[in-house]
Each structure stands twice: as structure tokens, then as C-alpha cells.
One Martini backbone bead per residue (centre of mass of N, CA, C, O) as a GRO file, in nm:
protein
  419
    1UNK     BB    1   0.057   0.065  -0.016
    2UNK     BB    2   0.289   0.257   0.023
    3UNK     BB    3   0.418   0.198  -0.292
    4UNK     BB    4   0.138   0.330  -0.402
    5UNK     BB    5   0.174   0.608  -0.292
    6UNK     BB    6   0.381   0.663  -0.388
    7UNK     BB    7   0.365   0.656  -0.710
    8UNK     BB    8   0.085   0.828  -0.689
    9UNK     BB    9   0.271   1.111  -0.659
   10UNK     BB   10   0.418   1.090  -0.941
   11UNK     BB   11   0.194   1.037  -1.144
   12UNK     BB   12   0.062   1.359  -1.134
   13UNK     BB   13   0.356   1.490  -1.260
   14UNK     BB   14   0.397   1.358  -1.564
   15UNK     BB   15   0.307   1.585  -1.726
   16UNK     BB   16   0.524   1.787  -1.644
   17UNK     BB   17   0.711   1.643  -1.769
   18UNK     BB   18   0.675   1.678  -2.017
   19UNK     BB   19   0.670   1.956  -2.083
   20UNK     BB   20   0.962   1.984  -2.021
   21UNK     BB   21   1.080   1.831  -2.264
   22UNK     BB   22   0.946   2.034  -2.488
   23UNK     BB   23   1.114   2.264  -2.358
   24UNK     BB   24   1.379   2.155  -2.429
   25UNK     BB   25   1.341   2.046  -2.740
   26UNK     BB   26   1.247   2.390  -2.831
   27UNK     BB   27   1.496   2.559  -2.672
   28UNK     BB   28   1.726   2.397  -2.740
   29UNK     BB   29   2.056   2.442  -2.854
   30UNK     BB   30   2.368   2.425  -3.054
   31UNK     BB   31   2.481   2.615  -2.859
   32UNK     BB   32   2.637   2.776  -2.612
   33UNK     BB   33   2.570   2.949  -2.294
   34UNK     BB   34   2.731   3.129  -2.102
   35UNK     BB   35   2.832   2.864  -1.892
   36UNK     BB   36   2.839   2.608  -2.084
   37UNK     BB   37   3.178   2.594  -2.113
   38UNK     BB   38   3.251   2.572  -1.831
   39UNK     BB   39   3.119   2.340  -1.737
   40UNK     BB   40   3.264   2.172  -1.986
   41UNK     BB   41   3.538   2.187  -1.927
   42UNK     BB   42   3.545   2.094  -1.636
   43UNK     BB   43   3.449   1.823  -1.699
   44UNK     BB   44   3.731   1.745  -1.880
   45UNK     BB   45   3.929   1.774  -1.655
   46UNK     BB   46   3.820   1.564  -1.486
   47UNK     BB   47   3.896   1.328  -1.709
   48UNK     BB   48   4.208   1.466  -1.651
   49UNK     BB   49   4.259   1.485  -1.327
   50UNK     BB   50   4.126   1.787  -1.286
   51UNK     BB   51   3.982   2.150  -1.239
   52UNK     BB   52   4.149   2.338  -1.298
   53UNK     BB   53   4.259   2.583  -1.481
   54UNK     BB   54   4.454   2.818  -1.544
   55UNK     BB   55   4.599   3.066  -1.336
   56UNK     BB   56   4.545   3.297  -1.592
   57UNK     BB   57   4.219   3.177  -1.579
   58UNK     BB   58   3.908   3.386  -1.541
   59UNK     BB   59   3.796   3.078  -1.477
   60UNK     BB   60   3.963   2.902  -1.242
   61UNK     BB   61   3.711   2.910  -0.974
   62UNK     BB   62   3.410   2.992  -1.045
   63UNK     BB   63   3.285   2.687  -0.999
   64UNK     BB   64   3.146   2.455  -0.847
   65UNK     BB   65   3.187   2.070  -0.903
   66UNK     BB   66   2.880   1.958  -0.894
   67UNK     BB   67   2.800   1.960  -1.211
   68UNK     BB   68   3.048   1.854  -1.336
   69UNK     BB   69   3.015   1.586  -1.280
   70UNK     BB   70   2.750   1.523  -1.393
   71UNK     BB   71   2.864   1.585  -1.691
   72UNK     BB   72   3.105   1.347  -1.766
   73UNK     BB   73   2.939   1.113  -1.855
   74UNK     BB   74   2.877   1.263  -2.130
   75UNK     BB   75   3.149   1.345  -2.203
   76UNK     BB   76   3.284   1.073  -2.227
   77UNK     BB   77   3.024   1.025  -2.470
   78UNK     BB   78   2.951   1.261  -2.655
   79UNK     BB   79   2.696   1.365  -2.597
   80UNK     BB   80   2.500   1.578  -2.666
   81UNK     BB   81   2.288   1.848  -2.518
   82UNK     BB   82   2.050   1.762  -2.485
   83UNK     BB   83   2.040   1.513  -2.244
   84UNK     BB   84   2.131   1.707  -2.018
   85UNK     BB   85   1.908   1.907  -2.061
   86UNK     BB   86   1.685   1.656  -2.016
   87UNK     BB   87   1.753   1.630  -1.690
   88UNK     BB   88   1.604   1.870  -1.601
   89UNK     BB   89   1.348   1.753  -1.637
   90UNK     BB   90   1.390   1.555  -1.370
   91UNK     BB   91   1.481   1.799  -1.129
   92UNK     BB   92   1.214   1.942  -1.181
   93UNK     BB   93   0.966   1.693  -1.132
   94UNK     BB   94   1.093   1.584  -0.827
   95UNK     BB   95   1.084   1.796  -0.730
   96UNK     BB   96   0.790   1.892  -0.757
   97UNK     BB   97   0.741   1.622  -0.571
   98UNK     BB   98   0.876   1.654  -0.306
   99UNK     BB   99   0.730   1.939  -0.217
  100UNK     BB  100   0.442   1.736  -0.249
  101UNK     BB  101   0.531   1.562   0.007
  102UNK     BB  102   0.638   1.827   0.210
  103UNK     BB  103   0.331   1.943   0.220
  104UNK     BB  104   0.172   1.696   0.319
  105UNK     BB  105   0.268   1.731   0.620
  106UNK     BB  106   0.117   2.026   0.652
  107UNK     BB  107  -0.126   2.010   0.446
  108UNK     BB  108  -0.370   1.965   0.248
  109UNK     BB  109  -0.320   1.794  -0.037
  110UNK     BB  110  -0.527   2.017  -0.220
  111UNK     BB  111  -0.286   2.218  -0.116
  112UNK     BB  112  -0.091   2.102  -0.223
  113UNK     BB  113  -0.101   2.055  -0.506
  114UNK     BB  114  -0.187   2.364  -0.626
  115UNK     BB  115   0.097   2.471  -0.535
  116UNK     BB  116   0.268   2.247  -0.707
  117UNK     BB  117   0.168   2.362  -0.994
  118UNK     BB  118   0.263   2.677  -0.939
  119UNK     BB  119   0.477   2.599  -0.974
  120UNK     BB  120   0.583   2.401  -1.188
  121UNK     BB  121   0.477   2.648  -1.404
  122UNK     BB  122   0.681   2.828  -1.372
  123UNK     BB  123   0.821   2.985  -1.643
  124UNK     BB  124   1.065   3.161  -1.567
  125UNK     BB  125   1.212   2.966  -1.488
  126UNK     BB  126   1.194   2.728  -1.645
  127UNK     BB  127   1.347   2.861  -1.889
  128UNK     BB  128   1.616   2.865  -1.750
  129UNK     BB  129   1.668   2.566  -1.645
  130UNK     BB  130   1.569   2.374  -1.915
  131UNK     BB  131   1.775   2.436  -2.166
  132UNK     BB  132   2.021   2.433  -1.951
  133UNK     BB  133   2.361   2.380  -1.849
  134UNK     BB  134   2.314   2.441  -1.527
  135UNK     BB  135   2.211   2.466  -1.177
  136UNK     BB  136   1.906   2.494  -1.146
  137UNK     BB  137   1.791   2.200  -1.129
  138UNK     BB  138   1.952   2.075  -0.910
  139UNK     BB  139   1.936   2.269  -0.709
  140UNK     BB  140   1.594   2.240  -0.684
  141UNK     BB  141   1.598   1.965  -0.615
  142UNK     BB  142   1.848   1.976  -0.362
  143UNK     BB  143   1.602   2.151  -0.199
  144UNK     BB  144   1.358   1.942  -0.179
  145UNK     BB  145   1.535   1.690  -0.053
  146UNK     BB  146   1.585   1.809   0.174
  147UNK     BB  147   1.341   1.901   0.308
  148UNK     BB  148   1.201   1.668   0.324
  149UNK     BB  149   1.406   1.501   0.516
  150UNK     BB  150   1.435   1.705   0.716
  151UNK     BB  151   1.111   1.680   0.820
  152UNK     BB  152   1.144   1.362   0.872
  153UNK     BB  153   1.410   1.389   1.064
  154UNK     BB  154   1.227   1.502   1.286
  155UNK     BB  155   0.987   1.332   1.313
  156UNK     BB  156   1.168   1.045   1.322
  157UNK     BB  157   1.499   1.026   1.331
  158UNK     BB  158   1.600   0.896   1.048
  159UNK     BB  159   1.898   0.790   0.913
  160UNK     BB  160   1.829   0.823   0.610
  161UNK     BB  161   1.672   1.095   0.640
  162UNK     BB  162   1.942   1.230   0.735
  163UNK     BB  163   2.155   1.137   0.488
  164UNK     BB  164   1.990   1.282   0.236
  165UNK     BB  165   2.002   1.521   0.426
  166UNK     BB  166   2.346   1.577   0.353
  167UNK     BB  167   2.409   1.490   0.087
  168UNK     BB  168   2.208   1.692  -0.039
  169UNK     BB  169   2.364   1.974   0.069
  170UNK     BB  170   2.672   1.866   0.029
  171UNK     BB  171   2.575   1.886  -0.311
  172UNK     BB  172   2.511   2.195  -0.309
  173UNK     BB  173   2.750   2.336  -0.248
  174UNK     BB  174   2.913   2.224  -0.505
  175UNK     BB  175   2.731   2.377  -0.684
  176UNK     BB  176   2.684   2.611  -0.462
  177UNK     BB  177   2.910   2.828  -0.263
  178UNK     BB  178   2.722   2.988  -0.106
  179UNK     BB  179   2.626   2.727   0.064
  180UNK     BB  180   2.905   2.743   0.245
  181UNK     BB  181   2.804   3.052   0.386
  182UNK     BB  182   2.506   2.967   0.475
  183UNK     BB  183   2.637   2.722   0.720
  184UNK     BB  184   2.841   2.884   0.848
  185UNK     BB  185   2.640   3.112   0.937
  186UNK     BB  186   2.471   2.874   1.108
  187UNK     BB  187   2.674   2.795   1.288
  188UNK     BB  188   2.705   3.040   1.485
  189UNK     BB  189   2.397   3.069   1.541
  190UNK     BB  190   2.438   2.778   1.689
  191UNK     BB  191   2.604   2.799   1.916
  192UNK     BB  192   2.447   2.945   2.190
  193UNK     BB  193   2.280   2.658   2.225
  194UNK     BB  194   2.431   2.389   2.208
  195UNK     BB  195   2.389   2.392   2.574
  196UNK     BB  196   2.018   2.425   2.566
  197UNK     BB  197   1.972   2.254   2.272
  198UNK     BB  198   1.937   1.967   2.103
  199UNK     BB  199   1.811   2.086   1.834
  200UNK     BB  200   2.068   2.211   1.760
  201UNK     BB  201   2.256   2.004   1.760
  202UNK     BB  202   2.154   1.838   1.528
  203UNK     BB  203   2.188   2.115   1.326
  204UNK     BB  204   2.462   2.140   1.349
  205UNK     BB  205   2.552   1.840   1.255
  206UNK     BB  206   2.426   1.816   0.984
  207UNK     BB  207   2.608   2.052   0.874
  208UNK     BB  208   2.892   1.945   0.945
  209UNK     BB  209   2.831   1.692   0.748
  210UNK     BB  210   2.816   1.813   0.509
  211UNK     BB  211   3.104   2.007   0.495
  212UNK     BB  212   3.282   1.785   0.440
  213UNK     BB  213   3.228   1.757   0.147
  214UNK     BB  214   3.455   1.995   0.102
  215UNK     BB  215   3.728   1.893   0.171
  216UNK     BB  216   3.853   1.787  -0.098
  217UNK     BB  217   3.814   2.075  -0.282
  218UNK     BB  218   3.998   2.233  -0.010
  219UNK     BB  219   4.251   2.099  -0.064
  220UNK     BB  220   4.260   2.179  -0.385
  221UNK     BB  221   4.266   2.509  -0.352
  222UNK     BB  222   4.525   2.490  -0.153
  223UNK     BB  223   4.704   2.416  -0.342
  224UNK     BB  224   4.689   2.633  -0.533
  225UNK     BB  225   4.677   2.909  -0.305
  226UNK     BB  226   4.706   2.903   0.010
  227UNK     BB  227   4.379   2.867   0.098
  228UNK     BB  228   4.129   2.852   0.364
  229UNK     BB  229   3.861   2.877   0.247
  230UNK     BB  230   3.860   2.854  -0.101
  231UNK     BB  231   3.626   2.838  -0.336
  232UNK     BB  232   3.648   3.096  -0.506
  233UNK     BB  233   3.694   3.404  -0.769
  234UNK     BB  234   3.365   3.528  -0.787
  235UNK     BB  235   3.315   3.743  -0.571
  236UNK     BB  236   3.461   4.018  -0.623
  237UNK     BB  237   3.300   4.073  -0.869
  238UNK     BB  238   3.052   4.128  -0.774
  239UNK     BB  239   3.102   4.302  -0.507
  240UNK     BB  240   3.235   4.525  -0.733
  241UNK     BB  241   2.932   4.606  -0.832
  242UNK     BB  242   2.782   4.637  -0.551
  243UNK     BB  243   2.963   4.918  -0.477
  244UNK     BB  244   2.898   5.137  -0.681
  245UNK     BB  245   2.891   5.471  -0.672
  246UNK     BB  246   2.714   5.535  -0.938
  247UNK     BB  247   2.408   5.672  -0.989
  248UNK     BB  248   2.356   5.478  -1.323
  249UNK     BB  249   2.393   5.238  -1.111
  250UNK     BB  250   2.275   4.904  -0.945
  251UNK     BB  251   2.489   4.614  -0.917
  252UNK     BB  252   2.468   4.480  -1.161
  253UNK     BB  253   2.660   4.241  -1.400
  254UNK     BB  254   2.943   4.245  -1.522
  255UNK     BB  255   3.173   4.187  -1.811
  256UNK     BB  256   3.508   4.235  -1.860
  257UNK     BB  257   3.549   4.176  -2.148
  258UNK     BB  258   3.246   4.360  -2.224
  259UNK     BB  259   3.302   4.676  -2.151
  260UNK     BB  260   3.369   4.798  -2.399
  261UNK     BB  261   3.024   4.828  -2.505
  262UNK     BB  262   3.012   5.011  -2.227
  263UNK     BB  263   3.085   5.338  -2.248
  264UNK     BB  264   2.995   5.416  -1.949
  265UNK     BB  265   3.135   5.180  -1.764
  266UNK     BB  266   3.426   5.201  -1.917
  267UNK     BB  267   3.422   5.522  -1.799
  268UNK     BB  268   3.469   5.407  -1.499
  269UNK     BB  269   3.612   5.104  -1.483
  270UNK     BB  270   3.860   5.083  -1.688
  271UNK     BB  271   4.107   5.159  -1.533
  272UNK     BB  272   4.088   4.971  -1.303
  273UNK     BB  273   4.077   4.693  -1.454
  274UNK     BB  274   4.333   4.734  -1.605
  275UNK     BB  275   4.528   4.716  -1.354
  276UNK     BB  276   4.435   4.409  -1.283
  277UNK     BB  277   4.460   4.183  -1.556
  278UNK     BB  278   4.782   4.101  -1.430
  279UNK     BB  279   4.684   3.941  -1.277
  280UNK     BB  280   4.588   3.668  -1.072
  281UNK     BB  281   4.268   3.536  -0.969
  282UNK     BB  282   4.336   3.600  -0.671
  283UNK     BB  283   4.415   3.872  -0.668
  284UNK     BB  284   4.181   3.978  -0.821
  285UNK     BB  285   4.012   3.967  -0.588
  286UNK     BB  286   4.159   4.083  -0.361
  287UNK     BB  287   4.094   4.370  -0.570
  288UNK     BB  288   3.794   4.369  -0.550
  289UNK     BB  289   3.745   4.350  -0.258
  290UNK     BB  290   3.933   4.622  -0.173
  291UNK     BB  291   3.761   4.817  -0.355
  292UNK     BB  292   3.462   4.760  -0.289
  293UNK     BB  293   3.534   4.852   0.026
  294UNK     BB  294   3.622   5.126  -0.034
  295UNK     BB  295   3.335   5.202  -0.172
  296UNK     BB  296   3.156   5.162   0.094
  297UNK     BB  297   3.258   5.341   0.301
  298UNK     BB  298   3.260   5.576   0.051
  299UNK     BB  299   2.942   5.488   0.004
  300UNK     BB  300   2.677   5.374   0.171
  301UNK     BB  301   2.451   5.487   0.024
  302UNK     BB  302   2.451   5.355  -0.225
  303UNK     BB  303   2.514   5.075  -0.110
  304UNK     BB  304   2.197   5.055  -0.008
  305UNK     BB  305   2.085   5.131  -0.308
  306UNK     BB  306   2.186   4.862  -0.433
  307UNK     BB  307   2.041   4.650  -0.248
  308UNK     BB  308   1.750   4.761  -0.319
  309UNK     BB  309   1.806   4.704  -0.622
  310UNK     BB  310   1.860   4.395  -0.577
  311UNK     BB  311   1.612   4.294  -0.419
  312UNK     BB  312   1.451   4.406  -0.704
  313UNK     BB  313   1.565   4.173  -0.879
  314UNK     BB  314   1.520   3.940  -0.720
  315UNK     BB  315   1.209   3.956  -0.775
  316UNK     BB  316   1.168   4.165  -1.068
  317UNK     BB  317   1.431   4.229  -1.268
  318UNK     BB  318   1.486   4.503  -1.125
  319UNK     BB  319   1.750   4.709  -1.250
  320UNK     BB  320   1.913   4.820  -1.494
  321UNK     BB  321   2.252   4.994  -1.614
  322UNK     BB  322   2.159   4.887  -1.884
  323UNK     BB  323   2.000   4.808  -2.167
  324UNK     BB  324   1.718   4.589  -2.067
  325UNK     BB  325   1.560   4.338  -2.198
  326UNK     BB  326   1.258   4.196  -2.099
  327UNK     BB  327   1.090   3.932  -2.109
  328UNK     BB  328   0.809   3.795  -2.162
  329UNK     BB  329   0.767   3.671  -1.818
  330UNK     BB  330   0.750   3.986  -1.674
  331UNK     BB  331   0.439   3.943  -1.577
  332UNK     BB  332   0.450   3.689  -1.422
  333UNK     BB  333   0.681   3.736  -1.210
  334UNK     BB  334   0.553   3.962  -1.078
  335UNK     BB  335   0.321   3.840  -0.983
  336UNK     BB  336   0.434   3.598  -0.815
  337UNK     BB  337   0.646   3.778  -0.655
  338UNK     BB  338   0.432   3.971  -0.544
  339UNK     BB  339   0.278   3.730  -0.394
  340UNK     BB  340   0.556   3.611  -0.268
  341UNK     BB  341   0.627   3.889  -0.074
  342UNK     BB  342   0.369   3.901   0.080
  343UNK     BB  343   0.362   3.670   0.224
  344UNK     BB  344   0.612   3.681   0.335
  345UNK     BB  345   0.565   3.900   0.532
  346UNK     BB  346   0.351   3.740   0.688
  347UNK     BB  347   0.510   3.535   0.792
  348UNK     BB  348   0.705   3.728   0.981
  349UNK     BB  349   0.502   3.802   1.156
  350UNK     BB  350   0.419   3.518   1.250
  351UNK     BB  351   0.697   3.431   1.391
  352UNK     BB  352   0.714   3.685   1.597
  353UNK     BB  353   0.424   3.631   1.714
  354UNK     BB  354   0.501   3.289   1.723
  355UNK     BB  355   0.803   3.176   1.819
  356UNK     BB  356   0.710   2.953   2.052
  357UNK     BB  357   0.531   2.795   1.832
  358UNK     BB  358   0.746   2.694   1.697
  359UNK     BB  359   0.921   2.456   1.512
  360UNK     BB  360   1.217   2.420   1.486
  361UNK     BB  361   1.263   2.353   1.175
  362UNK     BB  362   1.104   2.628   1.136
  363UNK     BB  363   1.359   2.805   1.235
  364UNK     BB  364   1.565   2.685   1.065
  365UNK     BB  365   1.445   2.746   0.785
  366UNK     BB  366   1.434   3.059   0.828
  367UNK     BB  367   1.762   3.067   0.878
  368UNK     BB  368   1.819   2.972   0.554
  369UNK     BB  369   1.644   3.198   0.455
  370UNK     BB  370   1.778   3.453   0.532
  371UNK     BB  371   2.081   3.396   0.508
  372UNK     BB  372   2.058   3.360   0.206
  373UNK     BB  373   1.931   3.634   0.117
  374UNK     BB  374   2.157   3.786   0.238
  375UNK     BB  375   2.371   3.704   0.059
  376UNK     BB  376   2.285   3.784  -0.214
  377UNK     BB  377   2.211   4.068  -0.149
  378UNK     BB  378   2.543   4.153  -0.150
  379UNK     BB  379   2.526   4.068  -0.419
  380UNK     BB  380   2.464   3.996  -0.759
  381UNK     BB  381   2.092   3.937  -0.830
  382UNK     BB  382   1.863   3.739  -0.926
  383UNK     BB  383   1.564   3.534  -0.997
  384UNK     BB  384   1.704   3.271  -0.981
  385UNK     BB  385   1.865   3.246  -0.725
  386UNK     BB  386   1.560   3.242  -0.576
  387UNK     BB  387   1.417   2.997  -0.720
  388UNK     BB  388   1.543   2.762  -0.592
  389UNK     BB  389   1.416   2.816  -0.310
  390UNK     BB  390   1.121   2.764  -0.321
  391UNK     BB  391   1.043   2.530  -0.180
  392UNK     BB  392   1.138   2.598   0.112
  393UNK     BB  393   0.998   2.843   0.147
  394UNK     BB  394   0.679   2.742   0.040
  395UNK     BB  395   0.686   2.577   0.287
  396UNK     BB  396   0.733   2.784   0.548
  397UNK     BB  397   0.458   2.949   0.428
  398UNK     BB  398   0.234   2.714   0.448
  399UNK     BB  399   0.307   2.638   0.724
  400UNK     BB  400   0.245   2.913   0.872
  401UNK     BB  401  -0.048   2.990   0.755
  402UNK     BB  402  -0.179   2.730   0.876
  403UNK     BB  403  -0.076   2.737   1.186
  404UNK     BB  404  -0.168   3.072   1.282
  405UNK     BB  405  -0.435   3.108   1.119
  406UNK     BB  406  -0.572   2.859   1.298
  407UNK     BB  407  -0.557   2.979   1.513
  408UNK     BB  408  -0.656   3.210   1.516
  409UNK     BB  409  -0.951   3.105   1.450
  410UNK     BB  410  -0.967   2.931   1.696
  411UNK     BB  411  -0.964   3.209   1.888
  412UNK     BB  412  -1.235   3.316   1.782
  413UNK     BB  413  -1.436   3.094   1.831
  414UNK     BB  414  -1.412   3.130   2.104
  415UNK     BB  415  -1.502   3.400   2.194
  416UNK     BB  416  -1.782   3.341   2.054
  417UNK     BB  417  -1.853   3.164   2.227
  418UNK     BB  418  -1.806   3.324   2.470
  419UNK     BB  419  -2.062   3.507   2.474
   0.00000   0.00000   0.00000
């Protein structure tokens, strides 16, 4: 009976993945486009032996290794670019089933269904995740099968899904190297408590055995550049965008290659970026992470202006420092993303005025969205960013909504009862 109700959870979702197969055979490409040639150089290193590119090469530790690991396969053998990227639409068929495996533990079914179609339709993501060799699909997988494990091993502390949950964890950090910084600062926020509540130590032991995954990593780029929990040299590029003096920009990210395209950016940048061209990619990195620093001392307000204008393309796509065509799907994703921040405002509010009645493990939740959040809103970020997170997200906004507000009714209608 169990393995009949499992089975009857994912055939809900088989149109989905057509949908899926079809948007990817219709979107896909046979040329390489962003980052999809990094990717795929990255998985060829792994099959001759090694991982970064050389030393003087602009992506040398641009992302971390856990793509590029799915992708050796495919390179192995030779096969099409159709294939991995229609491995995106397993990745985002099961994410959208277990997510939905996930809210069944929390609220009823048919809003458990309906939600997770809402999301499993979204199309601005879609459009983004399906047709390419990219991050996003794995990772919005890998964000649904944690979630979902995680809420299991709170409820029955099995040791199964406790491990499916570390693995899958272990394996996005690897995938985007940001959640290496936002595990490291979810141990720090639960030092204090290690001594005082036992359900902190659990969750703190799961972070720490996640973070092991990265140790043969870190391992691998100390040896490269002899410096301790160093996973990529792509955050000071960032970090130097978010932190720009100049009115006329936003904070949002532009590639030095293409600089001189855009002479008004060129004419701000241009001067400094060539003076630092001829670093090594770990200095270049030290050399914009010092320098958007001293952008931010020395402009506090632009940077905080920066920084709304970043919340603000995180959700909404907008603005941005040049002139850019925003997708045909910029309305649906307006729509969708306005109101999923009124959500997100309303579960933040219902969690401080009951934080007391809340289950530990949706405070876990709630601290690994605000910390996920609070960092890539300091770096330039987009709203593909956001869009892996939606699964762990809708859980936490489905969960709040539905503990609080049956509260608060049910709290009214005993004073009505009592009149």
C-alpha cells in the first residue's frame, strides 16, 4: 500500500514532465551560451585528472565542482547537449514531486497539489532551468529532496533521512558554493544555543556533516593557492559590481571581457579593471574585494541604494545599469514573485508573533532563508537565485500560514463561543 501511494505521488506529476521534455526540445540550442562552456571545460578537466583551468584563466575557480561532476558522464561519451539538459527536466519533475511530498506533511492535499502546480507551471523559471546546462535544475532538486528529508528526520529522527538530507546538502554546496557561506553562518548563529537545547546540536551535527562534502574541495584549491576555505574567485567580481559609487548603475553584474561594449560603464571602470588585469585570478579577487570595500566605507548610502535596487531585481528583474530587454515572462514573474514577498511578509510577522509556538525545525528553515537571502542580496543577484530556493520557501511560508492563521481562527472563534 505504501509503495502504491508513493508511486501515485509522482504519476500526478508525469504531465509536468512532458511539459518539461517538450520545453526543453523546443528551447534547446546546439550552441553553448553563459556558462555552459565552463561547465563543460570544467567536466573535461575532471576526466584528464584536474579541476581548475590555469592559473592566468579568467574562470579559474569560477564554480564549484558539482555540475561539472553530473556533466563527466555526457562528456565521457560524447553525447548531444539535448541529453543533460533534458536530465533538467528530472531534476525539476522529482524536485516538484517531493516538494509536494513535503507540504503533504504540513497541510492538506488538495492545497498541497495546487501549490505545487503553481510552482512546477512557473514559467520564468522554467524558461531559465530547462533549456540549459546550468545550475538551476539541480539545485531546485536538491533544495526539495533536503527540505523534504529534513522534515522527516525531525519527525522520526531516521537515520536514512537524515543521511539523504546531508548528502543532499553536501552535494549543493558543491554545486553553488554560496551555501558553503550559509551553513558556515548558520553554525556561528547556533553556537550559542549548542549547550542549552538539544535540537540545536542535531542541527548543527547535520551542517557539519554536510560541510565534510567540501573538505577534499578545499583540500584541492589550498593546494592551488595556499589559502584555507577557499572555494572560488568569483565573489570579489561580484561584490565589486554591488558596491559601485556611480548614480547611473545598480549593482547588477557585467563581465570584464564584454566592458568596452558598454562605454558609459567603461568609462567609470575601465581605468581600474585594466590596472588589475594582469594579476593572477586569486589576486584579482583580493583586488576587487579591496577595492569594493573601499567603495562601501566611502559610499555607504549608494551601497545601501545598491543593495535595494539588488532586493528589487531579486524579485521583480529590475533595474538594471544598462539597457536591457526584459523577457517576454516579465509579467507573469511580477505577478508570482508580488505575491509571494506579500507572503513572505505576512509568515515574518506571524513567526515573531509566535515564535514561541513554532517547531524548531521551521526556525532551522526560516534561518537558512533569511541567511540564503541576506547573502546573495549583498552580492549581484538575479531572480534565477531565488527561484532554487522556492521549494524550502513555499514550505515554510505554506507551513506558517496554515499553523497561525488556523490558530488565530480558532482562537476567535472560542471568544465567540464564549460571548
Amino acid at each position: 500500500m505504501k509503495k502504491f501511494l508513493l508511486q501515485k505521488d509522482y504519476l500526478k506529476f508525469t504531465p509536468l514532465l512532458l511539459i518539461y521534455v517538450l520545453i526543453c526540445i523546443v528551447k534547446s540550442q546546439n550552441n553553448l551560451v553563459g556558462d555552459e562552456d565552463d561547465y563543460l571545460r570544467y567536466a573535461n578537466n575532471l576526466l584528464n585528472g584536474y579541476y581548475a583551468h590555469t592559473s592566468n584563466d579568467y574562470a579559474f575557480l569560477w564554480n564549484g565542482p558539482g555540475y561539472p561532476i553530473f556533466l563527466m558522464i555526457f562528456e565521457f561519451f560524447d553525447c548531444s547537449y539535448l541529453i543533460p539538459r533534458l536530465c533538467n527536466a528530472l531534476f525539476l519533475y522529482f524536485g516538484v514531486t517531493l516538494f509536494f511530498k513535503a507540504l503533504k506533511l504540513l497541510i492538506p492535499e488538495k492545497k498541497a497539489l495546487y501549490v505545487s502546480l503553481i510552482l512546477g507551471l512557473y514559467y520564468p523559471f522554467l524558461s531559465q532551468a530547462l533549456p540549459f546546462m546550468l545550475t538551476e535544475a539541480l539545485s531546485f532538486f536538491l533544495i526539495s529532496l533536503f527540505t523534504y528529508n529534513l522534515l522527516l528526520y525531525s519527525n522520526n529522527n531516521s537515520k536514512k533521512n537524515k543521511w539523504l538530507a546531508i548528502i543532499s546538502l553536501g552535494y549543493l554546496i558543491l554545486t553553488k558554493i554560496i551555501f558553503a557561506y550559509v551553513i558556515t553562518a548558520l553554525v556561528v548563529i547556533l553556537i550559542p544555543f549548542l549547550f542549552i537545547k538539544k535540537t540545536s546540536r542535531k542541527y548543527a551535527l547535520l551542517l557539519f556533516l554536510s560541510f565534510t562534502f567540501t573538505t577534499p574541495y578545499l583540500a584541492y584549491t589550498y593546494s592551488l593557492t595556499n589559502k584555507l576555505f577557499y572555494f572560488g574567485n568569483s565573489g570579489g567580481m561580484s561584490l565589486y559590481w554591488m558596491s559601485t559609487p556611480y548614480e547611473e548603475e545598480f549593482g547588477d553584474w557585467h563581465s570584464f571581457i564584454t566592458l568596452k561594449e558598454k562605454p558609459k560603464l567603461y568609462k567609470n571602470h575601465g581605468c581600474f579593471i585594466n590596472s588589475i588585469q594582469n594579476l593572477d585570478p586569486v589576486n584579482k579577487d583580493i583586488a576587487l574585494k579591496e577595492k569594493a570595500i573601499e567603495n562601501i566605507k566611502n559610499n555607504k548610502l549608494k551601497f545601501f541604494k545598491n543593495w535595494l535596487f539588488n532586493l528589487n531585481r531579486l524579485f521583480f528583474n529590475s533595474p538594471y545599469s544598462t539597457e536591457f530587454k526584459p523577457p517576454k515572462s516579465v509579467f507573469i514573474n511580477s505577478m508570482f514573485k508580488g505575491v509571494l514577498l506579500f507572503f513572505v511578509v505576512v509568515s515574518v510577522f506571524l513567526s515573531l508573533k509566535h515564535y514561541k509556538k513554532s517547531k524548531p525545525v521551521f526556525c532551522f528553515l526560516a534561518s537558512f532563508i533569511l541567511v540564503y537571502i541576506g547573502g546573495i542580496s549583498l552580492l549581484s543577484s538575479y531572480p534565477r537565485f531565488l527561484d532554487i530556493l522556492l521549494p524550502m520557501l513555499l514550505v515554510w511560508i505554506s507551513y506558517t500560514l496554515q499553523q497561525f492563521t488556523m490558530l488565530k481562527l480558532k482562537q476567535t472563534k472560542e471568544k465567540l463561543g464564549n460571548r
